[in-house]
MIKOL-766465 format. One record per residue (C-alpha): residue number from 0; residue in three letters; y, z, x. Coordinates in pm, 1 decimal, always signed. Each point is the difference from the previous one (the first is absolute). Layout:
BEGIN
SITE NUM ALA Y Z X
...
***
This chain:
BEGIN
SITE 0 UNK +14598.6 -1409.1 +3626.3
SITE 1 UNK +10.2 +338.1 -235.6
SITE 2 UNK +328.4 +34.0 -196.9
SITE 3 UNK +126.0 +371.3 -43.6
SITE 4 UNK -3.8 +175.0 -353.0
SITE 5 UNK +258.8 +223.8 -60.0
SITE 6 UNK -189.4 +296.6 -174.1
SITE 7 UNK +286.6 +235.9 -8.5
SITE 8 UNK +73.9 +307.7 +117.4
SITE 9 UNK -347.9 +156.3 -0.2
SITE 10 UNK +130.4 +325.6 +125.6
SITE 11 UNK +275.3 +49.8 -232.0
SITE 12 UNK -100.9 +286.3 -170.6
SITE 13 UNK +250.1 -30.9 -299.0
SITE 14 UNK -251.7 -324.4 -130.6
SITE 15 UNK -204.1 +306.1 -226.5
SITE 16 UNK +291.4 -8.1 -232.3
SITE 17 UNK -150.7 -321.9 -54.1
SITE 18 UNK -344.4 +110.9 -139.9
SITE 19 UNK -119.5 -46.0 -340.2
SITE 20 UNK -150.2 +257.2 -242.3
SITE 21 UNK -344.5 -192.8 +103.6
SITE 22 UNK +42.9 +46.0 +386.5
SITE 23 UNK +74.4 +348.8 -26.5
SITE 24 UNK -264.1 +12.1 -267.0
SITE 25 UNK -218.8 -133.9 +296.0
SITE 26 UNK +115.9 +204.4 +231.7
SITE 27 UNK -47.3 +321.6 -129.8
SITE 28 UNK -348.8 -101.8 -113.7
SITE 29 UNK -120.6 -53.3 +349.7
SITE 30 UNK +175.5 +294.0 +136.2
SITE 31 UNK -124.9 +222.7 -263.2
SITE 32 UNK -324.5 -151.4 +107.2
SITE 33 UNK +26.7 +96.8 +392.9
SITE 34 UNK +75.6 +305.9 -98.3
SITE 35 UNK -320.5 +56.4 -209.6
SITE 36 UNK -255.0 -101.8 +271.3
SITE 37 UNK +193.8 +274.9 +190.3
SITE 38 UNK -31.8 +264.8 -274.3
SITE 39 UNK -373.4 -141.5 +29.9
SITE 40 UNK -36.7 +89.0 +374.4
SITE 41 UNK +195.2 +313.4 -36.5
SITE 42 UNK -237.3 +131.3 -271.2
SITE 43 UNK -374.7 -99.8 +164.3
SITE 44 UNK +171.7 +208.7 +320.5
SITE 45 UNK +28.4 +288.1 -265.6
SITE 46 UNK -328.4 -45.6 -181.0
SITE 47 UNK -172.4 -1.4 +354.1
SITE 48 UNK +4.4 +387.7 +5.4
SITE 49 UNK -181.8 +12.9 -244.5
SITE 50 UNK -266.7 -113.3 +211.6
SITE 51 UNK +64.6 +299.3 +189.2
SITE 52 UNK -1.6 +245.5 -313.4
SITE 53 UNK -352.9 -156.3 -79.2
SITE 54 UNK -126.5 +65.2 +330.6
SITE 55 UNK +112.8 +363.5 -63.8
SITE 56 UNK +371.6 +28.1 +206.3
SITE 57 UNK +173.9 +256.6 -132.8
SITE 58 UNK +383.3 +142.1 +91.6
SITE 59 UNK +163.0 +307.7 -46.8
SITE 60 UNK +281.3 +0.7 -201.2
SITE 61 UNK +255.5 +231.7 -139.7
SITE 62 UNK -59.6 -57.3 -381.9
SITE 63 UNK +380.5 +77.8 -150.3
SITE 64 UNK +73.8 -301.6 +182.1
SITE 65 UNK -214.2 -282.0 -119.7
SITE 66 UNK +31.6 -70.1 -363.9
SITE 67 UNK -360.2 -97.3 -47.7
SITE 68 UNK -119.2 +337.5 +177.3
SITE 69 UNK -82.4 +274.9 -247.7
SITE 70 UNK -32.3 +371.5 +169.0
SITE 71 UNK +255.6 +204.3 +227.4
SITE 72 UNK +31.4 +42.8 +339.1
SITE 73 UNK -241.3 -222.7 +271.0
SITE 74 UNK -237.0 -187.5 -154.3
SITE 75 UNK -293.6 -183.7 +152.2
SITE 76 UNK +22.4 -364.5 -181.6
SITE 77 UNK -185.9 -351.1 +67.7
SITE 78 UNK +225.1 -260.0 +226.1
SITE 79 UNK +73.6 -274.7 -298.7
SITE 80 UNK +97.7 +309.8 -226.4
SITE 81 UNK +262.7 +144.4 +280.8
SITE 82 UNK +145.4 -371.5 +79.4
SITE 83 UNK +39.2 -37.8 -346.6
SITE 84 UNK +160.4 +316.4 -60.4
SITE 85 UNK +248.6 -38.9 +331.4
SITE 86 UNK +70.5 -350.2 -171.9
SITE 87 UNK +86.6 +85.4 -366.9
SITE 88 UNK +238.3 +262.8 +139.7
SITE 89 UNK +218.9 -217.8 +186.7
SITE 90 UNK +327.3 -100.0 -161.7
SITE 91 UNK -1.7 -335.0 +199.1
SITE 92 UNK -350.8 -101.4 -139.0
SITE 93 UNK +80.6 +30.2 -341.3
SITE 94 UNK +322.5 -199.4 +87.0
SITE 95 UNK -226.3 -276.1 +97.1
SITE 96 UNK -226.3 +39.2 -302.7
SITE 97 UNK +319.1 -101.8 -200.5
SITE 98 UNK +35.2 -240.2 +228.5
SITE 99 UNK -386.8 -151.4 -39.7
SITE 100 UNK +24.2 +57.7 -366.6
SITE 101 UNK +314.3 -234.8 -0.9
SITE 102 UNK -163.9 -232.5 +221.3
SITE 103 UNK -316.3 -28.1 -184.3
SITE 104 UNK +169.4 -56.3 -323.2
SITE 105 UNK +191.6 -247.3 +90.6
SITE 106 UNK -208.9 -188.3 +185.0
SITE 107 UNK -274.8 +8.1 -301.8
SITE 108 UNK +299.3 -123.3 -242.8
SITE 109 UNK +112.6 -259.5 +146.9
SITE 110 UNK -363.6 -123.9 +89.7
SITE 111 UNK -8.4 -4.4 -398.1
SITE 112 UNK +305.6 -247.5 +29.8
SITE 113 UNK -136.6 -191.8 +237.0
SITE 114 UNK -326.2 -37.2 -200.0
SITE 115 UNK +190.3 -79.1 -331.7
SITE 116 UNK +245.7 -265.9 +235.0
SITE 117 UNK -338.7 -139.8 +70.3
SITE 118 UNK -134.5 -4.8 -296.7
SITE 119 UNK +306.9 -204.9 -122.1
SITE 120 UNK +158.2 +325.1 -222.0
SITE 121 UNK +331.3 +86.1 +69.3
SITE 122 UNK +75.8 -312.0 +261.2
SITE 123 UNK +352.4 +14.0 -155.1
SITE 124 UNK +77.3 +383.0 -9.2
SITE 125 UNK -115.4 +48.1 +406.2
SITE 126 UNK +350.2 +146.4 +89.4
SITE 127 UNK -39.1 +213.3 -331.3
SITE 128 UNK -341.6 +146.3 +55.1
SITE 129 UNK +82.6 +63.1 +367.2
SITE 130 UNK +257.8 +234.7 -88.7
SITE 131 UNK -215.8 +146.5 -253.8
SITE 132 UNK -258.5 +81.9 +245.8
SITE 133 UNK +287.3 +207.5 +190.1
SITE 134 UNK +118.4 +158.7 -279.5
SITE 135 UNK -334.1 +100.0 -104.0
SITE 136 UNK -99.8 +103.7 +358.8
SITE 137 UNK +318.5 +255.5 +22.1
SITE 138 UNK -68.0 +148.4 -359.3
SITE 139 UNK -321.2 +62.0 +114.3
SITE 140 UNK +47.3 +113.5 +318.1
SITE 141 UNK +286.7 +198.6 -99.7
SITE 142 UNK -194.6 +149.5 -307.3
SITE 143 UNK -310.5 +109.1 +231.6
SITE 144 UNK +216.7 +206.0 +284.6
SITE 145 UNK +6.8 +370.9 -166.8
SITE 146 UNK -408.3 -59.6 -21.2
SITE 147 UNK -19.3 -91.3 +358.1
SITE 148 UNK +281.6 +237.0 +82.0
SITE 149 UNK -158.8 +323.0 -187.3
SITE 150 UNK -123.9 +302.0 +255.2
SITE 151 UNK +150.5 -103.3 +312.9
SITE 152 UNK +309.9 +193.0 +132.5
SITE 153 UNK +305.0 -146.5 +175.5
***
């Protein structure tokens, strides 16, 4: 005979109110993960022009409007160059570079917790060095944006 568990509401949404620093901790880390293998994807489909540029592809371009174009007017460039160039001038990319940057750095600190929780460092200061990690991450992040922001208009 099997006996019913009452587990709760499992869709009751409010229960995140209930997460500790350590499963948010968690859950950032594997998010910030997912989203790395996709930066990983995303950036082999841009380094495979360069195939192309090896093999001798070129594209006209106007040069004023690629930052990584010197010259005026149409200029004959190699594929990876031009992709590159189309890229870098897009307002939205180097919204998501912030964005990578953030991830990156975050995900890299609090693989440093983890290793020191491991370790046995720190066991009593998770919440603490969580935190941190955030703190750290926004600084940075923060910090970097008029780099990654420089030469591209509005």
């Amino acid at each position: 005979m099997s006996q019913s568990y009452n587990r709760g509401l499992i869709e009751d949404f409010s229960r995140w109110k209930e997460f500790s620093a350590g499963m948010w901790a968690w859950i950032f880390h594997k998010f910030t993960g997912w989203m790395l293998i996709g930066y990983l994807f995303t950036h082999i489909a841009v380094l495979s022009t360069s195939v192309g540029a090896a093999e001798g592809e070129t594209a006209e371009v106007i040069a004023e409007e690629l930052p990584n174009v010197e010259g005026t007017g149409l200029t004959e460039v190699d594929i990876y160059t031009a992709t590159l160039g189309g890229l870098e001038s897009l307002f939205i990319v180097r919204v998501l570079e912030v964005g990578l940057l953030a991830v990156a750095v975050f995900h890299i600190l609090n693989g440093l917790r983890l290793l020191m929780v491991d370790l046995g460092v720190g066991l009593e200061a998770q919440d603490k060095s969580f935190y941190a990690s955030l703190i750290l991450t926004a600084i940075i992040t923060v910090a970097s944006v008029p780099t990654f922001m420089k030469g591209v208009g509005f």
